[in-house]
MMTF fields as JSON, N, C-alpha, C and O atoms, coordinates in Angstrom:
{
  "mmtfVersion": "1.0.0",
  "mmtfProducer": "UNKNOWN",
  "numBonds": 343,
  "numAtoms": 344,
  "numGroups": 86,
  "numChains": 1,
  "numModels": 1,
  "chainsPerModel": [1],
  "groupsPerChain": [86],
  "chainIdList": ["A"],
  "bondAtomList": [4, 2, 8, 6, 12, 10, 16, 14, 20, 18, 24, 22, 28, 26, 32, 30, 36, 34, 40, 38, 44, 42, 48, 46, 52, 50, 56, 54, 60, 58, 64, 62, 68, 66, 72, 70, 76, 74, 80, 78, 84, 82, 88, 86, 92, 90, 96, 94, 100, 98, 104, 102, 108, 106, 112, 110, 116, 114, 120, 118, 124, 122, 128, 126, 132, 130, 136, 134, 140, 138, 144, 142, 148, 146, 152, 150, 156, 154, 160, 158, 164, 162, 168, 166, 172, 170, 176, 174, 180, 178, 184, 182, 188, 186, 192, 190, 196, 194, 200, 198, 204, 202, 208, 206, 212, 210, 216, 214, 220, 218, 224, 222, 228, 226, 232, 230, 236, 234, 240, 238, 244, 242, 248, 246, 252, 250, 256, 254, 260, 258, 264, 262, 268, 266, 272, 270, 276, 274, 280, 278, 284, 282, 288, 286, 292, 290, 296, 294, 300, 298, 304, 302, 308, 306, 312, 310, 316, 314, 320, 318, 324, 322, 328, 326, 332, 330, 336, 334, 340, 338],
  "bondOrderList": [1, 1, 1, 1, 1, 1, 1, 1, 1, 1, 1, 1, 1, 1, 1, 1, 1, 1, 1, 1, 1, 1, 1, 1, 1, 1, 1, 1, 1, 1, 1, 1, 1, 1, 1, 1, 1, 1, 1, 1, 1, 1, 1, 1, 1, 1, 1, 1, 1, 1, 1, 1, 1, 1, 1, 1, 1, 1, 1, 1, 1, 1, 1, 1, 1, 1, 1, 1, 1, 1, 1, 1, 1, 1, 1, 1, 1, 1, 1, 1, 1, 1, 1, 1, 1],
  "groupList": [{"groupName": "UNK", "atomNameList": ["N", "CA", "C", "O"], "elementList": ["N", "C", "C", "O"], "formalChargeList": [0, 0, 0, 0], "bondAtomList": [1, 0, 2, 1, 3, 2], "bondOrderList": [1, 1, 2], "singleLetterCode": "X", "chemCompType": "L-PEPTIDE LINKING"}],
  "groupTypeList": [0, 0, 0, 0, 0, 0, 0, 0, 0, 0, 0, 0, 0, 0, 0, 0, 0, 0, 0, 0, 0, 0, 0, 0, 0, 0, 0, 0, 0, 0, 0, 0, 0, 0, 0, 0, 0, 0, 0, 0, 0, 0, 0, 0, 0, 0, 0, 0, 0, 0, 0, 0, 0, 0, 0, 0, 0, 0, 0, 0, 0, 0, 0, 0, 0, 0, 0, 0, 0, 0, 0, 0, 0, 0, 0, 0, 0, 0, 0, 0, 0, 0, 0, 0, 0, 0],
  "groupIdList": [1, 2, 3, 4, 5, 6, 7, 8, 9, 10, 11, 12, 13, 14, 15, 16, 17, 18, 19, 20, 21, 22, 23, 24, 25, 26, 27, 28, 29, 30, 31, 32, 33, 34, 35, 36, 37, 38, 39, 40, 41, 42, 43, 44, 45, 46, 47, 48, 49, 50, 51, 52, 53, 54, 55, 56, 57, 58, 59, 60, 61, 62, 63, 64, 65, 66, 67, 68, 69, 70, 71, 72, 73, 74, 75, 76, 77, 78, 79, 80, 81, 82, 83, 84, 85, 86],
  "secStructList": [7, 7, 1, 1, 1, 7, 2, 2, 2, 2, 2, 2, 2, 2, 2, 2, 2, 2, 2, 2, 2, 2, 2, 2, 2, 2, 2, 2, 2, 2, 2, 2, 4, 4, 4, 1, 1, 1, 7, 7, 7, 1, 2, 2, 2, 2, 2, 2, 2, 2, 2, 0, 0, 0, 0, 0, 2, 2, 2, 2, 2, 2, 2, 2, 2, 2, 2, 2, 2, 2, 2, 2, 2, 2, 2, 2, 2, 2, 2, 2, 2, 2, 2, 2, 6, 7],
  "xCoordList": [-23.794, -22.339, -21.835, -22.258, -20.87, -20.73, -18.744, -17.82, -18.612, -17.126, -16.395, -16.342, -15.919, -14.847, -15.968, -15.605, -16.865, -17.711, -19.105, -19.397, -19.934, -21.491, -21.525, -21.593, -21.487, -21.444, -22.147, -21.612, -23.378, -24.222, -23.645, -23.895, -23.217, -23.141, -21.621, -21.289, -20.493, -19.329, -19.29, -18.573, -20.493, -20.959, -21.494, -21.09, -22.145, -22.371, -20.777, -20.692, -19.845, -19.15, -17.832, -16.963, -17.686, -17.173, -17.662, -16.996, -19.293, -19.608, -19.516, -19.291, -19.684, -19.396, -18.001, -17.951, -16.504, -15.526, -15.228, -14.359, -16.023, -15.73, -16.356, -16.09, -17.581, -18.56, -17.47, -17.265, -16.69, -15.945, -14.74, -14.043, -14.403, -13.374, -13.234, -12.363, -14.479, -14.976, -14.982, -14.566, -15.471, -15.751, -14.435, -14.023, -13.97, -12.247, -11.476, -10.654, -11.92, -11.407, -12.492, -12.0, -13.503, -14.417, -13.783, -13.873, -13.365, -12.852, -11.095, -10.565, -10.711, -9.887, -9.499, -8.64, -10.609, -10.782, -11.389, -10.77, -12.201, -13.031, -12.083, -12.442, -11.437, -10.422, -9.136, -8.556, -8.564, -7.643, -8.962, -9.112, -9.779, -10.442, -10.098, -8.938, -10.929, -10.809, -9.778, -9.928, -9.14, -7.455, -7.111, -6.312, -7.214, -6.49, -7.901, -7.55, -9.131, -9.753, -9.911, -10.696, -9.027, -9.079, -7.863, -6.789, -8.213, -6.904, -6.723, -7.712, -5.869, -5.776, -3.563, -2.831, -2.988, -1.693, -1.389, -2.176, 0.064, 0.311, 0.745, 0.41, 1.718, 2.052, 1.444, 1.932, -0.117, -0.833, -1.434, -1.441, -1.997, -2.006, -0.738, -0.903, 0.388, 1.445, 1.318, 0.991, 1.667, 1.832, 0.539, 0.755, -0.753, -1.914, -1.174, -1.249, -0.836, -0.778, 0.798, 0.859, 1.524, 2.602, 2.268, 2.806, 1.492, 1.457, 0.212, 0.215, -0.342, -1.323, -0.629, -0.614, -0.107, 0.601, 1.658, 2.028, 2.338, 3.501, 2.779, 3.457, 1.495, 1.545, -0.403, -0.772, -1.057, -2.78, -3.144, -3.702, -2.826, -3.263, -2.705, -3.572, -1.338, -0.962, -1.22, -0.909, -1.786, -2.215, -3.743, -3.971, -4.611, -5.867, -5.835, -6.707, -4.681, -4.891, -4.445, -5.101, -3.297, -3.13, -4.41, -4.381, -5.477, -6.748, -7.396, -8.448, -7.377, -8.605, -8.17, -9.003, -6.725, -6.147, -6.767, -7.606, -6.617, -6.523, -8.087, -8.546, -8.632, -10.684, -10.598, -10.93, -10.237, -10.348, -10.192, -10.883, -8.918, -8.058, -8.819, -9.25, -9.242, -9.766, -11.155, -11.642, -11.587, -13.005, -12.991, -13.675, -11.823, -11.698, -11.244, -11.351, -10.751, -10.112, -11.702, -12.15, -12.064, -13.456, -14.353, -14.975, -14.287, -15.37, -14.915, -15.75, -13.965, -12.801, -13.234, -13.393, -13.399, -13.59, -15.009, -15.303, -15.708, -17.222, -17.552, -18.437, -16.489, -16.481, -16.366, -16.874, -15.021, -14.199, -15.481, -15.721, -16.241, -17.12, -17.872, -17.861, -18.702, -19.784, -19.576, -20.443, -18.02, -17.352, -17.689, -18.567, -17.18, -16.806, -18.026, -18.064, -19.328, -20.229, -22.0, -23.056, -21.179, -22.365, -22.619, -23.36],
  "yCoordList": [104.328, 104.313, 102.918, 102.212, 102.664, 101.189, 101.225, 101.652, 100.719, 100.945, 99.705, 99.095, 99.125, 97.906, 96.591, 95.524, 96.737, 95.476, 95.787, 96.896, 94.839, 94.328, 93.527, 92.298, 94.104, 93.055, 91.52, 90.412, 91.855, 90.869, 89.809, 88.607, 90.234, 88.971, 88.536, 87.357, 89.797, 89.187, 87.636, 86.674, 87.808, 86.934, 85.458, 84.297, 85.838, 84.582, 84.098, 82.881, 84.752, 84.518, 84.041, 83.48, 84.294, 83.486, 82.313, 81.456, 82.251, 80.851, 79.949, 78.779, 80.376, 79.65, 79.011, 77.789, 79.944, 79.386, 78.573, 77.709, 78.78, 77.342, 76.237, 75.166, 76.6, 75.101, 74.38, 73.224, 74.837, 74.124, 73.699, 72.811, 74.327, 73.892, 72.466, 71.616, 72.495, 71.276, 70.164, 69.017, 70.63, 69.637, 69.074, 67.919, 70.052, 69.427, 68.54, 67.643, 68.989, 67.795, 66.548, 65.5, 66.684, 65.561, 64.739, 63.552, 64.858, 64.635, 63.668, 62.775, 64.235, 64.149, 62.509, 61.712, 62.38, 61.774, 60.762, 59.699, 60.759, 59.763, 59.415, 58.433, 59.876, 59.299, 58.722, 57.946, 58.903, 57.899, 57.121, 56.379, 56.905, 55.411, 55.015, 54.643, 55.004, 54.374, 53.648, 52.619, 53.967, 53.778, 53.2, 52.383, 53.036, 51.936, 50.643, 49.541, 50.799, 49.807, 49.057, 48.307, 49.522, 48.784, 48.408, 48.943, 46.92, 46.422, 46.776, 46.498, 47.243, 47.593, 47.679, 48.335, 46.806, 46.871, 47.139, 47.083, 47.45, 47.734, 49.086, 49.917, 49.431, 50.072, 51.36, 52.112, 51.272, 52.46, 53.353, 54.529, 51.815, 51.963, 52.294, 53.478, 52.093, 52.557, 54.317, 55.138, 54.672, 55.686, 56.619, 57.769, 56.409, 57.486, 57.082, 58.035, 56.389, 56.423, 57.37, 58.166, 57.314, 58.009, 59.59, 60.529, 59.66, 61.055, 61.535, 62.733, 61.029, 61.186, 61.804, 62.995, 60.77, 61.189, 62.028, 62.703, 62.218, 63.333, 64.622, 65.631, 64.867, 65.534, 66.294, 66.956, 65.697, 65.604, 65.921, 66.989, 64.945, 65.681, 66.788, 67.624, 67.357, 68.07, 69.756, 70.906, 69.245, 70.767, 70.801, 71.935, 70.001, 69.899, 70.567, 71.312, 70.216, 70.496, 71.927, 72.709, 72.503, 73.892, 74.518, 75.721, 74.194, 74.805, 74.607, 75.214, 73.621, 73.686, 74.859, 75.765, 75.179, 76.242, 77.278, 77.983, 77.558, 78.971, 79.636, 80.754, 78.306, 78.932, 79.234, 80.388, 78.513, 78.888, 80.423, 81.22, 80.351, 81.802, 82.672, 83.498, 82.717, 83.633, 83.898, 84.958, 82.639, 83.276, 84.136, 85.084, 83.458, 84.812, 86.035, 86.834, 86.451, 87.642, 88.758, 89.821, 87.725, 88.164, 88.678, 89.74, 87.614, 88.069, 89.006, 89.801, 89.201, 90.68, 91.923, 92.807, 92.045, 92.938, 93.275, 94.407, 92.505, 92.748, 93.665, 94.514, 93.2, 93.505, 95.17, 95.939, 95.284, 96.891, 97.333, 98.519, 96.915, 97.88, 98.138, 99.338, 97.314, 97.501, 98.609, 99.169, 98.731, 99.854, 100.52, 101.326, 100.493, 102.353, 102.587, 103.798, 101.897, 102.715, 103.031, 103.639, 101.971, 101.25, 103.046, 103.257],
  "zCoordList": [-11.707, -11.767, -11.373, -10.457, -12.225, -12.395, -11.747, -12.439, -10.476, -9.67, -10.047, -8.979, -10.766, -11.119, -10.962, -10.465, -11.277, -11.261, -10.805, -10.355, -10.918, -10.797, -9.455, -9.495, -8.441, -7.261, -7.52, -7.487, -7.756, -7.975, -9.235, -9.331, -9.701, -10.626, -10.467, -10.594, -10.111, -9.2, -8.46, -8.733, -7.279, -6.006, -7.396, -7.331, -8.144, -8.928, -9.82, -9.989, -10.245, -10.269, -9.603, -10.271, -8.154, -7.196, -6.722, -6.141, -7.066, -6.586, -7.462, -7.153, -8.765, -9.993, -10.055, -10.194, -9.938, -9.607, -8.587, -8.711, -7.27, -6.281, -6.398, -5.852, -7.444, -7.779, -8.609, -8.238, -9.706, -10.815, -10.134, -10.625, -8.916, -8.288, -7.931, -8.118, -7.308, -6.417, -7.562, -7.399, -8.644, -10.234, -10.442, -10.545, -10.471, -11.209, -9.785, -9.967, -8.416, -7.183, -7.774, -8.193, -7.772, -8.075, -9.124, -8.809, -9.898, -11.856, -11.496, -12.156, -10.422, -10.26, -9.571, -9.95, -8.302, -7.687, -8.458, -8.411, -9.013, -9.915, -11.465, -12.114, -11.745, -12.704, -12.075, -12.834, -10.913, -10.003, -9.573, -10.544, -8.89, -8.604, -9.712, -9.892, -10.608, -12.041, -12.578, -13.237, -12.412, -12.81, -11.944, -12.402, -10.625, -9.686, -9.55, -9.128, -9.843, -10.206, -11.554, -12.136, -11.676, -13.327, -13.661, -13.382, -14.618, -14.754, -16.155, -16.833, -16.716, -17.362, -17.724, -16.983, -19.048, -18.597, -20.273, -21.218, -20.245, -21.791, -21.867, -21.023, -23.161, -23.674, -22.876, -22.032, -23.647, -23.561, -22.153, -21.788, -21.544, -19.823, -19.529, -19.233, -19.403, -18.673, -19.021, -18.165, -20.524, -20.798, -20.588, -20.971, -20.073, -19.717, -17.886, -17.11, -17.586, -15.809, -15.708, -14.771, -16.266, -16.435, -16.709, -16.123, -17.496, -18.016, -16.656, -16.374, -16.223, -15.491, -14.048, -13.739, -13.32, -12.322, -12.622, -11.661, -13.796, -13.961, -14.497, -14.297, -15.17, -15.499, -14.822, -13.851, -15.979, -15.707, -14.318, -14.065, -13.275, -11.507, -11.289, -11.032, -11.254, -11.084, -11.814, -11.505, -12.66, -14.101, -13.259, -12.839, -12.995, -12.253, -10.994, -10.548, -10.421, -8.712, -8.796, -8.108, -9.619, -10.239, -10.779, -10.517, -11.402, -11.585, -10.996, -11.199, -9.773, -8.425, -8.002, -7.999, -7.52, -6.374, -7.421, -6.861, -8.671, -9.183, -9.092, -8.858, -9.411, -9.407, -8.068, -7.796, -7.118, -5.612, -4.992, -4.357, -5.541, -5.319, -5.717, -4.913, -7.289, -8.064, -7.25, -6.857, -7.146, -5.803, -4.873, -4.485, -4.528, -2.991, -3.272, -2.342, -4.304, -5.096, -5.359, -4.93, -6.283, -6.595, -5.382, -5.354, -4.29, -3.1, -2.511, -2.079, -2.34, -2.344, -2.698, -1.857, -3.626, -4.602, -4.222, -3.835, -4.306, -4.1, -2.719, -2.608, -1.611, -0.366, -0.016, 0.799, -1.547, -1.389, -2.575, -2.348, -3.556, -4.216, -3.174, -2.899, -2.294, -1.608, -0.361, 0.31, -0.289, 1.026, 0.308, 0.616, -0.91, -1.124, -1.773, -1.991, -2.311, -2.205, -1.484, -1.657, -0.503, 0.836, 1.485, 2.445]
}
């Protein structure tokens, strides 16, 4: 009998979402170095640093929090299958 999930592969799926979490802080961090080490000026540089800080970090740091969240939701869940049939 199968209760709202597969614990076991749940638990791989919460760790999976905090590994990609960490990816997209990593991604994040390593494309601002980049961009403040590099000279880079013009049209086009202005308009990726513009869209970047107005838009790109902010859609990122919104999908770090959500894999995060969704982890702990998930490890959640795993916690209340394993009550109710521990």
């Amino acid at each position: 009998m199968m209760l709202g999930g597969d614990p076991s592969s749940m638990r791989l799926l919460a760790a999976r979402f905090r590994h990609e979490a960490d990816e997209v802080q990593n991604l994040t961090v390593r494309v601002g170095a980049a961009l403040a080490d590099t000279t880079w000026t013009g049209p086009a540089a202005d308009r990726f640093r513009s869209e970047w800080d107005g838009t790109y970090r902010g859609v990122l740091a919104r999908l770090q929090e959500s894999l995060h969240g969704s982890a702990g939701h998930v490890s959640a869940r795993v916690t209340a299958i394993e009550q109710a049939t521990g």
